[in-house]
C-alpha beads as a LAMMPS data file, in Angstrom:
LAMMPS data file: protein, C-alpha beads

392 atoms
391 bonds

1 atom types
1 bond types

-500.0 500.0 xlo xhi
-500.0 500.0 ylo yhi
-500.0 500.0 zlo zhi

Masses

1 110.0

Atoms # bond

1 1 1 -16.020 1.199 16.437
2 1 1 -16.263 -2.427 17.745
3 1 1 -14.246 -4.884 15.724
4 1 1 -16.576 -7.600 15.013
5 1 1 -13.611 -9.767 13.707
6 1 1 -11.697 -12.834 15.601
7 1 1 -8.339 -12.374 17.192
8 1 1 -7.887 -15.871 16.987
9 1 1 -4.531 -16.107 14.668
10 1 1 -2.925 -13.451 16.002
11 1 1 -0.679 -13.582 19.249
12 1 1 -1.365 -11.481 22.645
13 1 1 1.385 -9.225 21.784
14 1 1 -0.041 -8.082 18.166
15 1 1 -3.452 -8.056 19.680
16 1 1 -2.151 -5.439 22.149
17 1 1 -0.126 -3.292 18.952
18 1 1 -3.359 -3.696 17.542
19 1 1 -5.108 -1.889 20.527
20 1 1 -2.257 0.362 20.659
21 1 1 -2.616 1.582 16.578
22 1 1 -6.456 1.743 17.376
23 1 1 -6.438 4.040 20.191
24 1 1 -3.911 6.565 18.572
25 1 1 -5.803 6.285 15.129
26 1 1 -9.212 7.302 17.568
27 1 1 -7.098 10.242 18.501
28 1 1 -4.927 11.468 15.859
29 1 1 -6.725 11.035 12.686
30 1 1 -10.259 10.135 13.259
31 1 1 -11.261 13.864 14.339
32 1 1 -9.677 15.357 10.819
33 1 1 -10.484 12.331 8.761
34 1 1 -13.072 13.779 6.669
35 1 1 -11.553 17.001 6.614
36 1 1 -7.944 15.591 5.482
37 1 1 -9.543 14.108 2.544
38 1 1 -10.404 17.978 0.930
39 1 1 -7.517 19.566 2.632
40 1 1 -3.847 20.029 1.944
41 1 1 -1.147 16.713 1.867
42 1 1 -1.022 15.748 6.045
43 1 1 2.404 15.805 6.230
44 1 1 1.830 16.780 10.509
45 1 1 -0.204 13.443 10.456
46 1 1 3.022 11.413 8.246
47 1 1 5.383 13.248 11.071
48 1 1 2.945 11.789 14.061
49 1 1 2.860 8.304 12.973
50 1 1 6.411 8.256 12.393
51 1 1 7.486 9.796 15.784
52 1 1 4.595 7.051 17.378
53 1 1 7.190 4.203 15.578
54 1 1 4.526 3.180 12.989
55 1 1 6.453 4.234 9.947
56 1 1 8.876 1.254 10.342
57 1 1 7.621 -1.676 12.255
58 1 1 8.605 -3.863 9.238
59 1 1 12.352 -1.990 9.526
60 1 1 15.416 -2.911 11.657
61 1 1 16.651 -1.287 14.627
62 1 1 19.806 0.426 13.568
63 1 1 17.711 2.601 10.678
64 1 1 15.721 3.451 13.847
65 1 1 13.006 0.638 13.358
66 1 1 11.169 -1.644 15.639
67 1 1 12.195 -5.070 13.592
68 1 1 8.645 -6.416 14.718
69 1 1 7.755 -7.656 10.945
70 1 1 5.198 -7.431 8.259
71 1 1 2.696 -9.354 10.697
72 1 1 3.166 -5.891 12.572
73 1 1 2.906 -3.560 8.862
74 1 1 -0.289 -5.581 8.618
75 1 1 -1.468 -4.269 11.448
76 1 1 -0.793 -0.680 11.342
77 1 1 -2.424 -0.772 7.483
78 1 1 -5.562 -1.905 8.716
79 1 1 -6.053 0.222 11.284
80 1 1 -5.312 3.306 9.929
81 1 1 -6.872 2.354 6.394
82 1 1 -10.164 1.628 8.821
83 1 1 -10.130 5.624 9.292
84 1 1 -8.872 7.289 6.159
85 1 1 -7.337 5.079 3.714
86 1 1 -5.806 7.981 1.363
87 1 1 -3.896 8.817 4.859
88 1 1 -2.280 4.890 4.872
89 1 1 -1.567 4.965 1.063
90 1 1 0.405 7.640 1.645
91 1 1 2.158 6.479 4.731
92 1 1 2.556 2.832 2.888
93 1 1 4.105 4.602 0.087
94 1 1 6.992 5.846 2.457
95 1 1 7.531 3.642 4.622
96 1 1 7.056 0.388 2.740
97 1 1 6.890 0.944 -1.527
98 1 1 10.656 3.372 -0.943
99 1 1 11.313 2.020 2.313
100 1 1 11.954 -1.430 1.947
101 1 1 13.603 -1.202 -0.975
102 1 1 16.055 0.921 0.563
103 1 1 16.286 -1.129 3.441
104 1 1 16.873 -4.243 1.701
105 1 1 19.265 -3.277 -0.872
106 1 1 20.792 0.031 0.275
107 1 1 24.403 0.779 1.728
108 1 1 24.827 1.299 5.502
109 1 1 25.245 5.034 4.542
110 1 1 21.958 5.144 2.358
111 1 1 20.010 3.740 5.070
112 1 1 21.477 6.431 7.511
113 1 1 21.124 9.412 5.213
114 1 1 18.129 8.079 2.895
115 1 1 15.568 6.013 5.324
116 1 1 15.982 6.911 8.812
117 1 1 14.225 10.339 8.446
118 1 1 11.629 8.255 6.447
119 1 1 11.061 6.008 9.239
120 1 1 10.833 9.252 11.995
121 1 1 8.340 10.761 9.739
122 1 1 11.055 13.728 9.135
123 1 1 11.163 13.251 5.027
124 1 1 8.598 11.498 3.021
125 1 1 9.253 8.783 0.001
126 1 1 7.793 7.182 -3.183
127 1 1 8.376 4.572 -5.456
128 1 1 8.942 5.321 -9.173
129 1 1 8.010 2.666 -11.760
130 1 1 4.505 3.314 -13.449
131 1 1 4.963 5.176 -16.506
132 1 1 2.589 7.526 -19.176
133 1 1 3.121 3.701 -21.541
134 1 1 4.049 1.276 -18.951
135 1 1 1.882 -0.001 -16.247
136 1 1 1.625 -3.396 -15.822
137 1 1 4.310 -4.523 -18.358
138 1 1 6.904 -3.240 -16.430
139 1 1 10.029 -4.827 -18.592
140 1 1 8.906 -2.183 -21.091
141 1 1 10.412 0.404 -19.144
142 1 1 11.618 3.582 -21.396
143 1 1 13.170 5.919 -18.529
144 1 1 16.861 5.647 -19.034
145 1 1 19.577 6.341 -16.904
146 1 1 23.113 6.866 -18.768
147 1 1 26.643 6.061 -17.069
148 1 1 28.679 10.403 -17.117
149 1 1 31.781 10.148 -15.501
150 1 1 30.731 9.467 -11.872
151 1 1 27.475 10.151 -12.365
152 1 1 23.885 8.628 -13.784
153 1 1 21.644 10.769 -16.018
154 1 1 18.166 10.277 -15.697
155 1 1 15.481 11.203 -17.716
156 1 1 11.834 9.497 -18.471
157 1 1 8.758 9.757 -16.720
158 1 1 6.396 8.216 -14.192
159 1 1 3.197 8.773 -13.433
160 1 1 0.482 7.640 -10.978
161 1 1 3.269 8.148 -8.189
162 1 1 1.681 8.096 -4.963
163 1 1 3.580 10.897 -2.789
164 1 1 5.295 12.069 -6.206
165 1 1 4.827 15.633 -5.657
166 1 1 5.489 16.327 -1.696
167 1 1 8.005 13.296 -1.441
168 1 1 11.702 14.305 -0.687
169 1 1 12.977 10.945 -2.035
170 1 1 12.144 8.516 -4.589
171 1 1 13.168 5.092 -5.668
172 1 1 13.188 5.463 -8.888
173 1 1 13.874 2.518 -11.752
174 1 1 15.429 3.110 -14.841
175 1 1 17.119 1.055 -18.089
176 1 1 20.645 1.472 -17.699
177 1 1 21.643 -1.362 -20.580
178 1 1 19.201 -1.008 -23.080
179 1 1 21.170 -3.950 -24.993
180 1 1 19.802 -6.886 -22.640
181 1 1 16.096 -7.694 -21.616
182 1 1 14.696 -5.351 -19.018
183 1 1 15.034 -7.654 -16.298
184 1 1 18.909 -7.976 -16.568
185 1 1 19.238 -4.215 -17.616
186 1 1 17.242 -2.250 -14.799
187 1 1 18.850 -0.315 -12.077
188 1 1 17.238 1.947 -9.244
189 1 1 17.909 4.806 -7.771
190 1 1 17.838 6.550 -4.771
191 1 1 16.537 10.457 -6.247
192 1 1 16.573 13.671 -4.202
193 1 1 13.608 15.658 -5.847
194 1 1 15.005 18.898 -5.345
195 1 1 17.682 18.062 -7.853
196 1 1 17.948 19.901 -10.790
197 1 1 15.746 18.624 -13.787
198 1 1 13.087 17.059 -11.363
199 1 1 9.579 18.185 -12.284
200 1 1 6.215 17.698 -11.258
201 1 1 3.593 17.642 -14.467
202 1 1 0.452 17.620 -12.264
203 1 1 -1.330 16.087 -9.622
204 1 1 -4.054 13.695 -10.535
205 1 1 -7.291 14.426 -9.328
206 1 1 -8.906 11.035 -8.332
207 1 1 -11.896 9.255 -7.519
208 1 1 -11.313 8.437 -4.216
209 1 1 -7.751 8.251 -1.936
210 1 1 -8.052 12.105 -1.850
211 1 1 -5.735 12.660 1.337
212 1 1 -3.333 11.385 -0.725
213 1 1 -1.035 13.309 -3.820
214 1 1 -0.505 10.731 -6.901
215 1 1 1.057 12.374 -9.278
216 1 1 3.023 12.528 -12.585
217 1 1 6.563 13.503 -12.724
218 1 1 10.122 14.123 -15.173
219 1 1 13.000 13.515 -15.232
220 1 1 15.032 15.584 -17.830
221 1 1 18.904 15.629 -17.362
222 1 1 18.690 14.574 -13.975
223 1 1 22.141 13.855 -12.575
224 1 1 22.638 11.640 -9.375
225 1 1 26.102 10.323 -8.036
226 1 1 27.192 7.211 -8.216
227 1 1 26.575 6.444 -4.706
228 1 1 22.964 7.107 -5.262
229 1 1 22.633 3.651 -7.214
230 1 1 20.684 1.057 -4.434
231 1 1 22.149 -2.004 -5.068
232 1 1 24.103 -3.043 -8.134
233 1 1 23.652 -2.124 -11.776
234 1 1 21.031 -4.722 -13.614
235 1 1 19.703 -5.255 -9.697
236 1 1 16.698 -3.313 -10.510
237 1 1 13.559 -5.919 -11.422
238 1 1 15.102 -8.321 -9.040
239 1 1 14.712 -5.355 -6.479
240 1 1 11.233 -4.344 -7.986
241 1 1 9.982 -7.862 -7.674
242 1 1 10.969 -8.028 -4.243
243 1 1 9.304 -4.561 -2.976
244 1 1 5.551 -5.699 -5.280
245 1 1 5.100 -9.042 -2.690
246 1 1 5.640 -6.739 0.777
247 1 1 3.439 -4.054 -1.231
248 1 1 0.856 -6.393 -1.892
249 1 1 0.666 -8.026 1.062
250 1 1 0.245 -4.171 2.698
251 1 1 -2.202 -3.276 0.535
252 1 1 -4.669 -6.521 1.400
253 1 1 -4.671 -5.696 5.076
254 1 1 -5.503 -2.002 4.416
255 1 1 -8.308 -3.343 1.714
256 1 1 -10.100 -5.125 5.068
257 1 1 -9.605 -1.912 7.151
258 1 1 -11.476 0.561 4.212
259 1 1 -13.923 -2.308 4.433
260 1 1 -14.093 -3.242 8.198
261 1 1 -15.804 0.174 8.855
262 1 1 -18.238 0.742 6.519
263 1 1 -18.892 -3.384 7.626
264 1 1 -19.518 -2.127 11.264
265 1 1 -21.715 0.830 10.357
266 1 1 -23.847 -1.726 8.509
267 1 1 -24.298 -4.284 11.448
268 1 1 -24.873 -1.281 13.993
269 1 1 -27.564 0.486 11.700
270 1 1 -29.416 -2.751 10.382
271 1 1 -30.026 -3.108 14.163
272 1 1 -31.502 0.250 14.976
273 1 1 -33.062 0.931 11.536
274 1 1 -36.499 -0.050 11.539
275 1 1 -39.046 -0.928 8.408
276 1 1 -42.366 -2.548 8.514
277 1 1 -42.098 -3.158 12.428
278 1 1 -38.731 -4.576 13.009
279 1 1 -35.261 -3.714 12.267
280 1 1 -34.007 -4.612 9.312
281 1 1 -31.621 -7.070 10.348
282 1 1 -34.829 -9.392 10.600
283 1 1 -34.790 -9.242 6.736
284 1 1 -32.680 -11.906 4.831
285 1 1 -31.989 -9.535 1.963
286 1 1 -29.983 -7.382 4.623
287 1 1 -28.881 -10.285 6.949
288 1 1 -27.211 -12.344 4.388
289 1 1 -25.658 -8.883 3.260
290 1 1 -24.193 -9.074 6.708
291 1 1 -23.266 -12.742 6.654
292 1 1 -21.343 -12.483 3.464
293 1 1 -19.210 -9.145 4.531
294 1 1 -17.991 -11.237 7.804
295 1 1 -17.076 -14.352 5.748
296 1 1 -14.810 -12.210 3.341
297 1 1 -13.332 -10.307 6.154
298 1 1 -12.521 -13.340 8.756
299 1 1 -11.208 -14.961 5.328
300 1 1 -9.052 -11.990 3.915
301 1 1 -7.660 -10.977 7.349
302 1 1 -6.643 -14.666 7.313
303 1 1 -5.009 -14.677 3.511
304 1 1 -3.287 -11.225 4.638
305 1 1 -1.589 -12.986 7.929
306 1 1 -0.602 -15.928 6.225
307 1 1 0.877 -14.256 3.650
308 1 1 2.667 -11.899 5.979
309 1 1 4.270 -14.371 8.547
310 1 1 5.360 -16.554 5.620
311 1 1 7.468 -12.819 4.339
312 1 1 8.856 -12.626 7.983
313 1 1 10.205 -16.180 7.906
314 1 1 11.901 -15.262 4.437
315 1 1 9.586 -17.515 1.969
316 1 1 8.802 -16.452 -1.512
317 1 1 5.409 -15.305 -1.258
318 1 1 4.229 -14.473 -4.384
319 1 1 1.112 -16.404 -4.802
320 1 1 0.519 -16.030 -1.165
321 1 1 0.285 -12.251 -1.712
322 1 1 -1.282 -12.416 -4.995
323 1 1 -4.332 -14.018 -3.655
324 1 1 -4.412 -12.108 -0.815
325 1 1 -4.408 -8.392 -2.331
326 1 1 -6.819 -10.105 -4.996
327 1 1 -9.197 -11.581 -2.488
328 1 1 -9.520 -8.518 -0.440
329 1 1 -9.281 -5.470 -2.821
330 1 1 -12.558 -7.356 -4.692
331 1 1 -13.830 -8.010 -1.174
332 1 1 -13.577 -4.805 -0.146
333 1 1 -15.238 -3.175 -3.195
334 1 1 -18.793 -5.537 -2.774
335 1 1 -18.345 -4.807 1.218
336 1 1 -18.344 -1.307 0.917
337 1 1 -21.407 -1.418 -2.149
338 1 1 -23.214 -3.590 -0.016
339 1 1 -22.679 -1.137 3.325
340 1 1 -23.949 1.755 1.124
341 1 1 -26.927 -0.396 -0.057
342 1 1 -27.753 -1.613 3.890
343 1 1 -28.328 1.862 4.311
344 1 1 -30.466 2.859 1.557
345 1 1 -30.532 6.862 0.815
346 1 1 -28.766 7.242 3.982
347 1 1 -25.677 5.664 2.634
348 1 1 -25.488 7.581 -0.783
349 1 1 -25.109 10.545 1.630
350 1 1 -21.729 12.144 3.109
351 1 1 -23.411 11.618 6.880
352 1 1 -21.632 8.587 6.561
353 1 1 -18.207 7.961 5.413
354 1 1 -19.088 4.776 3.734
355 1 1 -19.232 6.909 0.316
356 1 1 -15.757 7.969 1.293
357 1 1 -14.683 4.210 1.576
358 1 1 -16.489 2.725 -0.988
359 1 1 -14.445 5.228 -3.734
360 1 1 -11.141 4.185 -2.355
361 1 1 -11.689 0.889 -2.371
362 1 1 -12.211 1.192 -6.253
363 1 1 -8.527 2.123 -6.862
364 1 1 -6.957 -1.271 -4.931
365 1 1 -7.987 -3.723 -7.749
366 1 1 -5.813 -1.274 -10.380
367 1 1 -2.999 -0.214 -8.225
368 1 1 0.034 -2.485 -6.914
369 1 1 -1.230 -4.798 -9.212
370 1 1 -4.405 -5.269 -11.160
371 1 1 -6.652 -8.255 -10.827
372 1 1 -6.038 -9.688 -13.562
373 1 1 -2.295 -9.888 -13.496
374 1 1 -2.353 -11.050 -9.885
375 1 1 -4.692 -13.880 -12.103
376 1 1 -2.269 -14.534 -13.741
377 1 1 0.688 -14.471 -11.144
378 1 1 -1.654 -17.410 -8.779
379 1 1 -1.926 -19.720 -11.936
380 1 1 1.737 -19.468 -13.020
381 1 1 3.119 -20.140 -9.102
382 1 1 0.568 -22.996 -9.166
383 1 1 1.614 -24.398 -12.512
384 1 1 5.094 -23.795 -11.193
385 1 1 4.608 -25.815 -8.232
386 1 1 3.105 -28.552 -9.522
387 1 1 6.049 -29.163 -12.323
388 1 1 8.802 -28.794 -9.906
389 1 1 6.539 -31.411 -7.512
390 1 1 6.174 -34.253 -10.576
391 1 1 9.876 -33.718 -11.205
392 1 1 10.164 -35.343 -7.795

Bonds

1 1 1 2
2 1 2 3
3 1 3 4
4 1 4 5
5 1 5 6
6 1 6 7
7 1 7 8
8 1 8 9
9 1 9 10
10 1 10 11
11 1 11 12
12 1 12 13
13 1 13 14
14 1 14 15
15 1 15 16
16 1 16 17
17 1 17 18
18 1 18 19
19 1 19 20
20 1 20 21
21 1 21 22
22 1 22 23
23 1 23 24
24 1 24 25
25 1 25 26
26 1 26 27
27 1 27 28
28 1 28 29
29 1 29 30
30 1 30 31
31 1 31 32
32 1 32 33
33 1 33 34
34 1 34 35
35 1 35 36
36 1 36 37
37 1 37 38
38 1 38 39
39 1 39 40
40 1 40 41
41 1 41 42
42 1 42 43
43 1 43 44
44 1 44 45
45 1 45 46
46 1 46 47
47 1 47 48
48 1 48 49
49 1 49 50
50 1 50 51
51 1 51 52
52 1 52 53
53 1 53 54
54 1 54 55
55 1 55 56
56 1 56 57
57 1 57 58
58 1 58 59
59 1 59 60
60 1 60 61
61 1 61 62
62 1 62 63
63 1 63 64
64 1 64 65
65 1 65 66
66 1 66 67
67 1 67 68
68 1 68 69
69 1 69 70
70 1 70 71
71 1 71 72
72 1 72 73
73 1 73 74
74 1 74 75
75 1 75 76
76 1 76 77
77 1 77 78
78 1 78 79
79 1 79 80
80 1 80 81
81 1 81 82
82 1 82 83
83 1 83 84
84 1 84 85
85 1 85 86
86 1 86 87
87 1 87 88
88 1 88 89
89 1 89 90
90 1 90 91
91 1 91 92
92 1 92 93
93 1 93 94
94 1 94 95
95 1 95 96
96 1 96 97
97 1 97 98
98 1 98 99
99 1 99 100
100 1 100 101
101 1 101 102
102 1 102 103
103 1 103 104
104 1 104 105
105 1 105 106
106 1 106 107
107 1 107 108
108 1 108 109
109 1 109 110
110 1 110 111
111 1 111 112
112 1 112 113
113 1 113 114
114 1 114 115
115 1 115 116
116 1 116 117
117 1 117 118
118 1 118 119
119 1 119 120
120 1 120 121
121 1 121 122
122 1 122 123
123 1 123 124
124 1 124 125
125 1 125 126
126 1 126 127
127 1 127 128
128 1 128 129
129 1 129 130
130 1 130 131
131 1 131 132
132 1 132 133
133 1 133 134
134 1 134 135
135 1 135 136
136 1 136 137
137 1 137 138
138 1 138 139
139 1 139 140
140 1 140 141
141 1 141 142
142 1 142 143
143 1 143 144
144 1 144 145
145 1 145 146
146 1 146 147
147 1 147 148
148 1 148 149
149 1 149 150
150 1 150 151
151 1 151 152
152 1 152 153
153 1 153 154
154 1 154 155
155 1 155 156
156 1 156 157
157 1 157 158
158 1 158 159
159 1 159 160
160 1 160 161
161 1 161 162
162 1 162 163
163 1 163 164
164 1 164 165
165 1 165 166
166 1 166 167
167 1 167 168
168 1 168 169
169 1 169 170
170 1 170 171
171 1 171 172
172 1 172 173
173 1 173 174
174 1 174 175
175 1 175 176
176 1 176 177
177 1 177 178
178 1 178 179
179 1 179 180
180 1 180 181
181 1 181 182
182 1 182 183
183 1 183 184
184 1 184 185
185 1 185 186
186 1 186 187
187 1 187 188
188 1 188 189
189 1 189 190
190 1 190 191
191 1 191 192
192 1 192 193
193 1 193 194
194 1 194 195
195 1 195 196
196 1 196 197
197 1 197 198
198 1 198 199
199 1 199 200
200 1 200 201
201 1 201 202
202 1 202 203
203 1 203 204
204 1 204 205
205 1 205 206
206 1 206 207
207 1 207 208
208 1 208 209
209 1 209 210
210 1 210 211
211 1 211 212
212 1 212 213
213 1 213 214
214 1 214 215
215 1 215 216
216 1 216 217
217 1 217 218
218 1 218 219
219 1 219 220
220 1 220 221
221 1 221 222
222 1 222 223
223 1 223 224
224 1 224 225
225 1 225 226
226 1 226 227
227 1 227 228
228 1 228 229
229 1 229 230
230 1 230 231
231 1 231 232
232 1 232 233
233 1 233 234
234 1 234 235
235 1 235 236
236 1 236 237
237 1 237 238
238 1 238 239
239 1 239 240
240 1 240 241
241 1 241 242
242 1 242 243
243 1 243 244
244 1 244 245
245 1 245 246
246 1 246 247
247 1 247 248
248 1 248 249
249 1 249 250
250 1 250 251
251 1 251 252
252 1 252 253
253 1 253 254
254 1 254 255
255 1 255 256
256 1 256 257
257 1 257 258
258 1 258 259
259 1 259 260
260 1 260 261
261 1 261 262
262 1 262 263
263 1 263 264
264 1 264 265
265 1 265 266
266 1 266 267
267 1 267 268
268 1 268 269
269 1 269 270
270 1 270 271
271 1 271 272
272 1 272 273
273 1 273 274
274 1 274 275
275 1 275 276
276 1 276 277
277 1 277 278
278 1 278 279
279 1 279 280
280 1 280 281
281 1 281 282
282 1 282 283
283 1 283 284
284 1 284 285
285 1 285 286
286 1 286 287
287 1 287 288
288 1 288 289
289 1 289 290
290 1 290 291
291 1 291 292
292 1 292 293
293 1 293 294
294 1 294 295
295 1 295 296
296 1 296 297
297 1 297 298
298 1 298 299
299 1 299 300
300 1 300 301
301 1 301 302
302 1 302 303
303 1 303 304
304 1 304 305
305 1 305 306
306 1 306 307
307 1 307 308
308 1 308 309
309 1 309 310
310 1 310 311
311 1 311 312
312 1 312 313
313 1 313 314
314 1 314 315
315 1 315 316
316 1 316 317
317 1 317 318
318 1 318 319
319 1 319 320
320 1 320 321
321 1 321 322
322 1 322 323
323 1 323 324
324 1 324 325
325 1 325 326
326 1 326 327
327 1 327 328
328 1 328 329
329 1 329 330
330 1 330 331
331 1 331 332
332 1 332 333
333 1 333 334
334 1 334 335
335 1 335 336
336 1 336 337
337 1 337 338
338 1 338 339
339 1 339 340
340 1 340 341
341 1 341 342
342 1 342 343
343 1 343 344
344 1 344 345
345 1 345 346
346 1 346 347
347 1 347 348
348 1 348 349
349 1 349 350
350 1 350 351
351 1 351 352
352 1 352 353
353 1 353 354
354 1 354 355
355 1 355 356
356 1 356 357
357 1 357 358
358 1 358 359
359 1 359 360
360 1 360 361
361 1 361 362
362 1 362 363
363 1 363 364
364 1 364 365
365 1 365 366
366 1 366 367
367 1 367 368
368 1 368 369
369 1 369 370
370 1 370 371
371 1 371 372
372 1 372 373
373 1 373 374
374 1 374 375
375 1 375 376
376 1 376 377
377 1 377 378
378 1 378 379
379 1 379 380
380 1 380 381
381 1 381 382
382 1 382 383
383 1 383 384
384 1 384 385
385 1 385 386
386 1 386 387
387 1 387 388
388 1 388 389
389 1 389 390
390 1 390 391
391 1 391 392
């Protein structure tokens, strides 16, 4: 595919990563894309992008990293999310939703032993916070983890766990003082899921993200050592909070690749497809179709950047990724119905993965945050901003 899209904000070296991701996307995944999505978890295709480096562009050298930043994440999400964007969840969920917190908060030893076979593609993580009553209020929390000697007991459950059933580790969060609010009572920690008391309660079967596992899991009696807490005890929302803005920010750039393709497909078949004389791209019911797709992608690939070097110079980005996982998960949801209605019949139809797009698009305006609480999140960082400024 051709991307229609300016390179104008980015620099010559992420415009050449960009080519880079592209051409080993073309080669790696786009041959077994469709096939991926009704075929077993691609744990070969996990193990290729990690030994290419693109499991940990956003993760320092020593874990074996590149350090290049979330501008660089960004990136990689897009591209790979432009192909098969169950495929990226999954690799996002790794790399980025267990990764960073790990990376940010863990030991020297827990980064060695926990992340770096993450990072090669060797192990594969998730992140453990969604629960069977607790979605978006996450301060209701009821999976508890109990101080035994020199160990934690764990036992709750999450569900809706991207990875939860194939992935080696989680980060999973837990109320370990039940006698303070959540957010001062939270811990997480680093779980091996072959220990003893780990379960898997099913896979979901889902719309659409189908080359991904989401799952729903329990913890009963699960014991993990001290040295498996990341962080410090009552760390956990702070850590939680931190992970959601990198998440978000991930999740907008692979919203604009699940709707750059099915974007492209439009343009090239509203110029070949022909009705009443002349291609259809000669009709303003099509054409301003067209028009408004490349307006929201130019503007959410601009949202997503922003938002992403602000991250990589160590600003709170909250709003900034709040508006840009809200602008483009919507975005990418009338890009891909419009694509499918571009192309008529032909677009209802699996000869075209725009079907295949258009249902995982649906999930990005629930998951990592719905729409309305990243609503809410803009107007309270806005509000926020303008009281501390008329304090001044």
């Amino acid at each position: 595919m051709v991307d229609y899209l300016s390179s104008t904000l980015w620099t010559d070296d992420e415009i050449r990563f960009r080519e880079e991701v592209r051409a080993f996307g073309q080669k790696e995944i786009a041959p077994v894309a469709d096939e991926i999505d009704k075929g077993p978890y691609p744990r070969d295709l996990i193990r290729k992008i990690g030994q290419a480096g693109y499991m940990g562009v956003h993760h320092e050298k020593e874990v074996g990293g590149s350090a290049r930043g979330l501008s660089y994440e960004i990136i990689v999400a897009e591209e790979l999310s432009s192909i098969n964007g169950g495929l990226d969840m999954a690799r996002m969920a790794s790399a980025t939703l267990y990764g960073m917190p790990v990376s940010k908060f863990g030991t020297d030893e827990q980064k060695k032993k926990y992340l770096t076979p993450i990072i090669k593609g060797e192990k594969i993580g998730c992140i453990g916070i969604t629960e069977p009553d607790v979605g978006s209020d996450t301060a209701g929390m009821k999976t508890k983890a109990e101080k035994d000697g020199d160990e934690w007991v764990l036992n709750g459950e999450k569900k809706f766990i991207t990875n939860g059933s194939v992935a080696d580790y989680m980060c999973a969060f837990a109320i370990t003082d039940p006698s303070v609010k959540a957010k001062n009572g939270m811990s997480a920690f680093i779980v091996d899921t072959k220990s003893d008391g780990f379960s898997v309660v099913q896979d979901h079967e889902l719309l659409g993200m189908k080359s991904a596992r989401v799952s729903w899991l329990k913890f009963e009696d699960v014991r993990i050592l001290s040295d498996m807490l990341l962080g410090e005890p009552g760390q956990g929302f702070h850590i939680l909070m931190d992970e959601l803005d990198s998440e978000r920010t991930a999740i907008a750039a692979e919203a604009i690749g699940y709707a750059r393709t099915p974007y492209e497909i439009a343009v090239k078949y509203s110029n070949e497809r022909e009705q009443f004389g002349r291609p259809i791209r000669a009709f303003e019911g099509v054409s301003f179709k067209i028009s408004d797709m490349a307006m929201k992608l130019e503007a959410g690939r601009a949202l997503t950047l922003m938002a992403a070097r602000a991250y990589d110079r160590d600003e709170n980005i909250t709003k900034l990724a709040s508006i840009a996982k809200l602008f483009t998960t919507e975005s990418a949801i009338q890009i891909t119905n419009d694509a499918i209605q571009i192309l008529g019949g032909a677009g209802y139809t699996t000869d075209y993965p725009i079907e295949r797009f258009f249902r995982d698009a649906r999930l990005m305006t629930i998951g990592g945050g719905t729409a309305e609480i990243l609503r809410f999140l803009i107007q309270r960082e806005v509000f926020k901003e303008f009281d501390e400024l008329n304090k001044l």
